[in-house]
SEVEXDREN-217450 format. One record per residue: residue in one letter; chain; x, y, z of N, C-alpha, C, O in turn; residue number from 0. Coordinates in pm, 1 decimal, padded with zeros to 6 digits. Atoms other than C-alpha are relative to their C-alpha. Example, Ala and Ser with C-alpha at 12.3 -4.5 7.8 and 13.67 -1.06 7.14 Angstrom:
# SEVEXDREN-217450
ATOM   timi   keke       n_xx       n_yy       n_zz      ca_xx      ca_yy      ca_zz       c_xx       c_yy       c_zz       o_xx       o_yy       o_zz   tivo
ATOM      A      A    00089.0   -00119.0    00000.0    01230.0   -00450.0    00780.0    00090.0    00120.0    00000.0    00193.6    00118.1    00066.5      0
ATOM      S      A   -00082.0   -00119.0   -00006.0    01367.0   -00106.0    00714.0   -00077.0    00109.0    00073.0   -00026.1    00219.8    00089.9      1
END
This chain:
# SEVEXDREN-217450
ATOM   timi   keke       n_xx       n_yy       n_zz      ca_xx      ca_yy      ca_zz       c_xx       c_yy       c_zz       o_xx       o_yy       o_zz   tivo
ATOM      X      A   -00066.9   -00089.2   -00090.9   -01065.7    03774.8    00260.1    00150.0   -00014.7   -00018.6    00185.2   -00128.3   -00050.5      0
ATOM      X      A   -00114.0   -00002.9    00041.2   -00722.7    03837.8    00211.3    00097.7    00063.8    00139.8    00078.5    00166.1    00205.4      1
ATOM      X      A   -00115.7   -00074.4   -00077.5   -00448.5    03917.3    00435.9    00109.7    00004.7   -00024.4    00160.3   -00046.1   -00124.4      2
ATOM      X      A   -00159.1   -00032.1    00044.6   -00115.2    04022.1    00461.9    00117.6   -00128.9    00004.9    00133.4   -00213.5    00092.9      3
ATOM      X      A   -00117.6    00137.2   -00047.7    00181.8    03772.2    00408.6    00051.7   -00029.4    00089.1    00067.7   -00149.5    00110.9      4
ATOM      X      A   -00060.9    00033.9   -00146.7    00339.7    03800.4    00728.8   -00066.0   -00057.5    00096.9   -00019.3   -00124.3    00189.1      5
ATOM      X      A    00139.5    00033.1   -00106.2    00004.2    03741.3    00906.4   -00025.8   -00188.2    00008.6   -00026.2   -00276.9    00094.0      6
ATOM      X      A    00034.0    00107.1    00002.8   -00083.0    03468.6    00698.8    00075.0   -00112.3   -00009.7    00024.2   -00224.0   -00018.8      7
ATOM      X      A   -00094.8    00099.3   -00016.2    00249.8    03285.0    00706.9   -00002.1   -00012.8    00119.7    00011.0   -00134.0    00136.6      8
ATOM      X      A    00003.0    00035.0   -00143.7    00233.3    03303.9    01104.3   -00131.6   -00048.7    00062.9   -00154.6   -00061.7    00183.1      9
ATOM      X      A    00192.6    00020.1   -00070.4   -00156.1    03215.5    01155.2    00044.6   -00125.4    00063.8    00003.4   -00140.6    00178.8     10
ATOM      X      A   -00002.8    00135.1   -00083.2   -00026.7    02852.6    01249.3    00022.8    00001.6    00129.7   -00032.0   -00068.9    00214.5     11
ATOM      X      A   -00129.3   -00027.7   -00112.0    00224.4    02980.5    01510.0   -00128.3    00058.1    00095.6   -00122.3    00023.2    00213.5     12
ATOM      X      A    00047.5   -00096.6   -00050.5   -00043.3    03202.9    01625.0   -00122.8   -00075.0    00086.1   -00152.5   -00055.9    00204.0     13
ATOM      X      A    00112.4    00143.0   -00024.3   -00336.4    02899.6    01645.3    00071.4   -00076.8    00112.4    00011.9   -00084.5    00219.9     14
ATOM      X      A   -00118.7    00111.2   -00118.0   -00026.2    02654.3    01863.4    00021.5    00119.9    00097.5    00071.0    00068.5    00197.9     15
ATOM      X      A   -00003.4   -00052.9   -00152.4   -00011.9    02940.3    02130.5   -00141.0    00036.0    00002.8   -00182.3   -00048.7    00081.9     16
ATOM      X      A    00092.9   -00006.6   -00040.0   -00341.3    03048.0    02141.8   -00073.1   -00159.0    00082.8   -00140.2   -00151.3    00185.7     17
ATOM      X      A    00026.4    00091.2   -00066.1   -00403.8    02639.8    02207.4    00038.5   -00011.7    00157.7   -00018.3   -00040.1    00263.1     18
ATOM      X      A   -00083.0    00063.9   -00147.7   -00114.8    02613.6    02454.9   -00065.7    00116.1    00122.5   -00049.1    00089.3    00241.5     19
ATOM      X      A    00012.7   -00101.0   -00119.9   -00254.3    02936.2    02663.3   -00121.2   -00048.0   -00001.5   -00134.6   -00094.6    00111.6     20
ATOM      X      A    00099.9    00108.9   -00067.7   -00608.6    02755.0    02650.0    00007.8   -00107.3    00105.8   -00064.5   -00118.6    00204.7     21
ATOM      X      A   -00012.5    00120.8   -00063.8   -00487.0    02449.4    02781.3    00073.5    00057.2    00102.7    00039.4    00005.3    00209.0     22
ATOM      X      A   -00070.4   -00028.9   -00148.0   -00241.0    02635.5    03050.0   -00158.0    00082.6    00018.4   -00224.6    00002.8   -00047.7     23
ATOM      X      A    00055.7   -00034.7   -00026.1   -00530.1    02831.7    03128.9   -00138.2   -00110.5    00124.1   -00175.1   -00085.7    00238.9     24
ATOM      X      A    00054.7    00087.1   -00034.6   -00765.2    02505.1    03182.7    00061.4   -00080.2    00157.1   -00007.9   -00095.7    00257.6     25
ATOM      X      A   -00063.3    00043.3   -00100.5   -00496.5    02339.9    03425.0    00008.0    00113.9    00127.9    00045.3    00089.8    00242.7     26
ATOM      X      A   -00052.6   -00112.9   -00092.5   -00474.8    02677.1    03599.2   -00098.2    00013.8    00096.6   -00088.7    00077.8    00201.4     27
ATOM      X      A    00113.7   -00068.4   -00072.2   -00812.6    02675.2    03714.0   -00041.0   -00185.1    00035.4   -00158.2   -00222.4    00039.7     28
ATOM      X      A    00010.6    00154.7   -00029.9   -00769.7    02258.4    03797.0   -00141.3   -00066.7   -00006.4   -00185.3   -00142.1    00080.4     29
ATOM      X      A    00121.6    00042.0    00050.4   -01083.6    02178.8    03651.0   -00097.1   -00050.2    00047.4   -00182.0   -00125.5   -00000.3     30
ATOM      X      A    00089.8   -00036.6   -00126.8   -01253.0    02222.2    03952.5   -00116.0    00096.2   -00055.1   -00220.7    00081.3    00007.8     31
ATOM      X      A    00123.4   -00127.2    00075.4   -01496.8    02513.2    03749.0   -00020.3   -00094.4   -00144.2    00027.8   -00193.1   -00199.8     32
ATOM      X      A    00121.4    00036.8    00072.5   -01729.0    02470.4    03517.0    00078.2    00011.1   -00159.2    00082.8   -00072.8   -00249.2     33
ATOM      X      A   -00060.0   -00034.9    00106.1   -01541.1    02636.4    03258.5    00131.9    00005.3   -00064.7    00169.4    00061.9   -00167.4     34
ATOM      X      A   -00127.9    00066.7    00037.6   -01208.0    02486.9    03259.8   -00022.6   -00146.3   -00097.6    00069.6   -00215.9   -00139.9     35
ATOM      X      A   -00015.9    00145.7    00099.2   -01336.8    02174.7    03044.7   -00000.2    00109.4   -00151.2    00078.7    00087.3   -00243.0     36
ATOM      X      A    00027.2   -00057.6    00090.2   -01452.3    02443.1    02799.5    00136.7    00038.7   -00096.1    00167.3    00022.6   -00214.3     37
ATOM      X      A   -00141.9   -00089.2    00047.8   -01109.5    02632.1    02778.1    00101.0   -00104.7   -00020.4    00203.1   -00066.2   -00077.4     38
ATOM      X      A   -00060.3    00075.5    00036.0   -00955.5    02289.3    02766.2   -00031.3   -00070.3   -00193.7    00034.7   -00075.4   -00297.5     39
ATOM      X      A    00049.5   -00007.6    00153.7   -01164.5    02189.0    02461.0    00061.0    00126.8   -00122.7    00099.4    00100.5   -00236.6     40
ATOM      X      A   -00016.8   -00072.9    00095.2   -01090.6    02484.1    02287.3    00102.9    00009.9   -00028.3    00118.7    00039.5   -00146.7     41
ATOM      X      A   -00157.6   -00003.3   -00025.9   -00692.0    02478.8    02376.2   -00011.4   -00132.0   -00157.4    00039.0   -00125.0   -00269.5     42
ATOM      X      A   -00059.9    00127.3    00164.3   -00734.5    02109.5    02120.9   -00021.7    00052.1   -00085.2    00050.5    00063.2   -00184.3     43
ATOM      X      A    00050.9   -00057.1    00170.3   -00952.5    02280.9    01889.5    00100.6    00084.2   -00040.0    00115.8    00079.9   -00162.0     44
ATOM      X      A   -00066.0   -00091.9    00046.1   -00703.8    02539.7    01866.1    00121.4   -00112.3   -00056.4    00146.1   -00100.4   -00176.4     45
ATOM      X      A   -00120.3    00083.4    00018.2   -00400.0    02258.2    01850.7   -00025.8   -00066.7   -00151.3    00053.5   -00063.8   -00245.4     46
ATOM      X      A   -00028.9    00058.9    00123.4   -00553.4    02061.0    01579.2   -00048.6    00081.5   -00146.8   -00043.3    00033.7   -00260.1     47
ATOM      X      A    00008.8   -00092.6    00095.2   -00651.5    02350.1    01370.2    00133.4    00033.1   -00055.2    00161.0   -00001.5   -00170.0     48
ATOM      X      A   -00123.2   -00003.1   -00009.8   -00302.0    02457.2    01405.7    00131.6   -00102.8   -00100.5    00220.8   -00062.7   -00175.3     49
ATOM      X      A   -00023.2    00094.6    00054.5   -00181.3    02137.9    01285.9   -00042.3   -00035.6   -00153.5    00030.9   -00078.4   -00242.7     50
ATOM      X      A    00049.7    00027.0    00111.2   -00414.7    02105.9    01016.2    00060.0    00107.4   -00101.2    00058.7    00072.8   -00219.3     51
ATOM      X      A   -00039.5   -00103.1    00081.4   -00270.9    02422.2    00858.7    00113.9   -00018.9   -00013.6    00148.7   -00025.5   -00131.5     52
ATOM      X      A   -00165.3    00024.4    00033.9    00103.4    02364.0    00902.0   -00001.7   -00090.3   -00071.4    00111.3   -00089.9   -00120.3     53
ATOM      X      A   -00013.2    00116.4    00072.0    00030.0    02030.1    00693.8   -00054.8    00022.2   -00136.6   -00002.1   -00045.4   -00224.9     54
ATOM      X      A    00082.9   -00012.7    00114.4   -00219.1    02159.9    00402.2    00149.0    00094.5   -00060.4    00224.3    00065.5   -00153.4     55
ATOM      X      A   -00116.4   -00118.5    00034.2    00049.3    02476.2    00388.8    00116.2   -00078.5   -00081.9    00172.9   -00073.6   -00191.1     56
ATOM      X      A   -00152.8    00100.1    00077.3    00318.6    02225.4    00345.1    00015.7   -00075.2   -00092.4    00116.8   -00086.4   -00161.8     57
ATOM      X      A    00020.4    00040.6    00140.8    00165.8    02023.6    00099.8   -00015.3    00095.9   -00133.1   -00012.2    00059.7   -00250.7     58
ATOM      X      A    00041.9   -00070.5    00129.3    00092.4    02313.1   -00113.7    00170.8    00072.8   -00011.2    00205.7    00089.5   -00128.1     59
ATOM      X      A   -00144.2   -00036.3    00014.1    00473.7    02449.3   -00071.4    00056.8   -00110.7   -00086.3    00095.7   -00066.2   -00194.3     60
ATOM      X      A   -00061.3    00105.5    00033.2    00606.6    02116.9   -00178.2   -00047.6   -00011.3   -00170.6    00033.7   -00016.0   -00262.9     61
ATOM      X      A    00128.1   -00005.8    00132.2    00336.4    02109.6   -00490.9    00083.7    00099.7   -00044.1    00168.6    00070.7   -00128.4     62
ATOM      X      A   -00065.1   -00102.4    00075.0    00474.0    02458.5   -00555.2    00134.6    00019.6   -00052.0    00174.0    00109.4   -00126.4     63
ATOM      X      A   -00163.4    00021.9   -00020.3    00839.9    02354.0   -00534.0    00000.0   -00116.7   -00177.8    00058.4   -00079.7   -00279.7     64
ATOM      X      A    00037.9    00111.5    00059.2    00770.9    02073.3   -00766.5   -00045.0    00041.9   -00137.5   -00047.3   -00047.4   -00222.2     65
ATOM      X      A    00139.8   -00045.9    00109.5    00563.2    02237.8   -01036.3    00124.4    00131.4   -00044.5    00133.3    00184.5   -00155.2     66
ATOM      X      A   -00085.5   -00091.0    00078.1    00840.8    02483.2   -01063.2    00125.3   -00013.6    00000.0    00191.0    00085.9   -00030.8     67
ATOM      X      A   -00123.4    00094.9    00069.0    01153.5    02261.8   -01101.7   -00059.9   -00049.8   -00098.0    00033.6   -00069.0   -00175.7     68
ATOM      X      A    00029.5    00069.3    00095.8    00958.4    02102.8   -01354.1   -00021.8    00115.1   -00113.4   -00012.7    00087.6   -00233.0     69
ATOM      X      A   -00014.8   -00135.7    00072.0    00928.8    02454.1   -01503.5    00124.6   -00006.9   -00052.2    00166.3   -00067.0   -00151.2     70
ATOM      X      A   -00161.7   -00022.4   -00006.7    01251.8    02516.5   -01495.4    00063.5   -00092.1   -00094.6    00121.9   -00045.2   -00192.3     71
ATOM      X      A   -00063.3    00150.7    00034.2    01375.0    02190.4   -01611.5   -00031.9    00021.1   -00145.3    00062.0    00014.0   -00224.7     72
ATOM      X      A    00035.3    00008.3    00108.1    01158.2    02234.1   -01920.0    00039.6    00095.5   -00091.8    00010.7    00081.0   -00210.6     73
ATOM      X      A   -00023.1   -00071.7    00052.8    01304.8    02530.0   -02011.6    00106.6   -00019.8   -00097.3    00141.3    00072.8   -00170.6     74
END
């Protein structure tokens, strides 16, 4: 599946608020209901998804940075 660059350069940004409006959501409803643990759970899942992507992303930027100074260099 492919998407557009703008999309898929912001998916992280997009994952870290979807968490944070889980987790405000969870506190909102003081976890008094049934379904505030749920929407809390999903607020992390969303956080460390989030996380996990800004870090793979960044390793592969760095890789790409790297791989083409050494280009360069060789020229």
């Amino acid at each position: 599946m492919w998407l557009p660059q703008n999309l898929y350069e912001r998916l992280p940004l997009i994952w870290l608020i979807a968490g944070v409006a889980f987790i405000s959501a969870a506190f909102y409803m003081t976890f008094t209901y049934e379904w505030s643990l749920w929407y809390f759970g999903a607020g992390v899942s969303c956080l460390v998804w989030s996380a996990t992507l800004y870090m793979v992303r960044s390793r592969q930027h760095k890789a790409a940075m790297a791989e083409k100074s050494q280009a360069e260099a060789g020229e």
